[in-house]
C-alpha positions in Angstrom: 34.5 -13.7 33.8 36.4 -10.1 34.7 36.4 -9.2 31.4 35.2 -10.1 28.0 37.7 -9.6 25.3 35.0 -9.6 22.7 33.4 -6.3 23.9 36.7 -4.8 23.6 37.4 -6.3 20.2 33.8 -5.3 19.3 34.4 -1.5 20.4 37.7 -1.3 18.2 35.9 -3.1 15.0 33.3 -0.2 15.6 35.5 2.4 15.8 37.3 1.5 12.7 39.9 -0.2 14.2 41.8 2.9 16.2 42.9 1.6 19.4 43.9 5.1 21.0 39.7 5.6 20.8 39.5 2.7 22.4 42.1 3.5 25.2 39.9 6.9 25.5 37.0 4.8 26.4 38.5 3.0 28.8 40.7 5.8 30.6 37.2 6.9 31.1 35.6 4.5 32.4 38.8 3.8 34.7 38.5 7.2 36.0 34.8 7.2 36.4 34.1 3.5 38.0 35.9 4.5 41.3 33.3 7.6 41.5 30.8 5.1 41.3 31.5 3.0 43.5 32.6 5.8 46.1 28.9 7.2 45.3 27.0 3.8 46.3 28.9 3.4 49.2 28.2 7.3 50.3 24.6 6.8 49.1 24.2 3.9 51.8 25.5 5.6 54.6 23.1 8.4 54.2 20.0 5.7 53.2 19.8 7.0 50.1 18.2 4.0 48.0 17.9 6.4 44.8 21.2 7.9 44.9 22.7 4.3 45.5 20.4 2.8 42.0 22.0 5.6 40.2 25.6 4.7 40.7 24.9 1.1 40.5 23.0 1.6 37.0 25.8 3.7 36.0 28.4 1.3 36.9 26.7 -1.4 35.5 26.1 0.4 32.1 29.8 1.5 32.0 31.3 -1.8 33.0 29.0 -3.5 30.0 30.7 -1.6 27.5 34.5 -2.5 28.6 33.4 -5.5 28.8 33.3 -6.4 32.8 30.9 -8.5 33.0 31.1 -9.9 36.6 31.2 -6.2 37.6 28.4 -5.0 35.6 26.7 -8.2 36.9 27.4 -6.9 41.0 25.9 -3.6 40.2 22.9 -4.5 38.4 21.7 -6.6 41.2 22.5 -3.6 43.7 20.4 -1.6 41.0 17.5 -3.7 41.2 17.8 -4.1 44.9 17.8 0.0 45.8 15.2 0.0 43.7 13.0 -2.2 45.4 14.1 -0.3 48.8 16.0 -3.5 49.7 19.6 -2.7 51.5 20.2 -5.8 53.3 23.5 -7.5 51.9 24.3 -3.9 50.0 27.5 -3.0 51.8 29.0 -6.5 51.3 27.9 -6.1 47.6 29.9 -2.4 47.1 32.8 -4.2 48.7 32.5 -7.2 46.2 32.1 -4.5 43.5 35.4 -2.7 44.5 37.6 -5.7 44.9 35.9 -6.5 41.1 37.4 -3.1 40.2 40.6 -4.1 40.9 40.2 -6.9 38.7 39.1 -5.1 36.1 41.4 -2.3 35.9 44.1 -5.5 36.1 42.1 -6.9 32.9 42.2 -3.8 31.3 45.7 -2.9 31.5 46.8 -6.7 29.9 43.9 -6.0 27.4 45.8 -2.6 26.3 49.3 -4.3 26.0 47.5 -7.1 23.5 46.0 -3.7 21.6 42.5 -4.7 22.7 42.5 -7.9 21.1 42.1 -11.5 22.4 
């Protein structure tokens, strides 16, 4: 699933129901998530496991509280991967992650034009 409308439904119930908060959060996130990904794929090139678990535990953190659940799911197995020094299949993964993104952002946009409800 690209995106959960619960979690976005959830964040506007917790933020007493004030959608332009909520359209905050995500214009965050949508401005961020690029970096993110731009920063694992940087952090690979230069071998840089730590660097590359840091953007992917960022990303995934992020994308769990829009709701982007197949994203967050993409970076927390490149998370647990850098961690464990493993790099194999990681550029395919970052590409999987940013075609996800596009998704997302997609989701996000039809999620704002329903006022974060289902």
């Amino acid at each position: 699933m690209t995106l959960d409308p619960a979690a976005l439904a959830d964040m506007l119930d917790m933020v007493g129901d004030d959608p332009e908060f909520v359209g905050e959060v995500v214009d965050a996130y949508l401005a961020d998530a690029p970096d993110q990904v731009t920063g694992m794929t940087e952090a690979l090139a230069a071998g840089d496991v730590v660097t590359l678990g840091r953007h992917a535990h960022t990303l995934k953190g992020n994308s769990r509280n829009v709701g982007a659940t197949t994203l967050a799911e993409i970076a927390r197995s490149l998370e647990e991967s850098a961690r464990a020094g493993d790099t194999t299949d990681a550029a395919d993964r970052i590409a999987a992650a940013a075609d996800e993104l596009g998704r997302v952002s997609a989701a996000l946009a039809h999620a704002r034009e329903r006022g974060w409800r289902a």
